[in-house]
N, C-alpha and C positions, 0 to 999 in steps of 0.2 A: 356655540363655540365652533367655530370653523379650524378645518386641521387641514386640508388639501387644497391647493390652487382653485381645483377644477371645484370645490364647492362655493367658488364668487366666480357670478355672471357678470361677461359685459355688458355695461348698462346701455349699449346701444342696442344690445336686446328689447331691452323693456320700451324702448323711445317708440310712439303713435305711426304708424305706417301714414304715408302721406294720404289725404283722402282728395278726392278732384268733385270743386261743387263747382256749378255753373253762375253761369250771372243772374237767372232763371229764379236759381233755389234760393241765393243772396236777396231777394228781391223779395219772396214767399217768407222768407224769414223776419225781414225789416219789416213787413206787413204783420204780420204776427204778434210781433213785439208790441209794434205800435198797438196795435187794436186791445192790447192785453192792457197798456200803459192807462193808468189815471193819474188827472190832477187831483180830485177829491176825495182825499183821505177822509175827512171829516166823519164819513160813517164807521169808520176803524175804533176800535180800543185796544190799548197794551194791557190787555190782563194779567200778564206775567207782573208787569208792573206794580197793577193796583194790589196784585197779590202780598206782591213785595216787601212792597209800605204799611200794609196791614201785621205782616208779620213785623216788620222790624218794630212797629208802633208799640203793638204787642209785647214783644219782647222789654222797650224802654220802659212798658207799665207794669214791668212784671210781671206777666204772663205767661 
């Protein structure tokens, strides 16, 4: 609960100070991205998922 003015900041307080990248580091970055980037998921699984399904199954059998 706030009782006094001065306990609310100006939220231009809180706002990111400007930071200065070059074209250099823009460049190192897109490279980065890229090489991280795949197309084949294929070897992935959603386990949260299979999880998911097993319980709800579970659950609709009674368990």
């Amino acid at each position: 609960m706030l009782k006094w003015d001065d306990d609310v900041r100006d939220p231009s307080e809180l706002a990111p100070k400007e930071a200065k990248v070059t074209d250099s580091e823009i460049g190192e970055a897109l490279q980065l991205v890229d090489s991280m980037t795949t197309d084949d998921i294929s070897g992935y699984q959603d386990e949260y998922r299979q999880a998911l399904e097993a319980l709800i199954e579970a659950k609709a059998e009674g368990r």
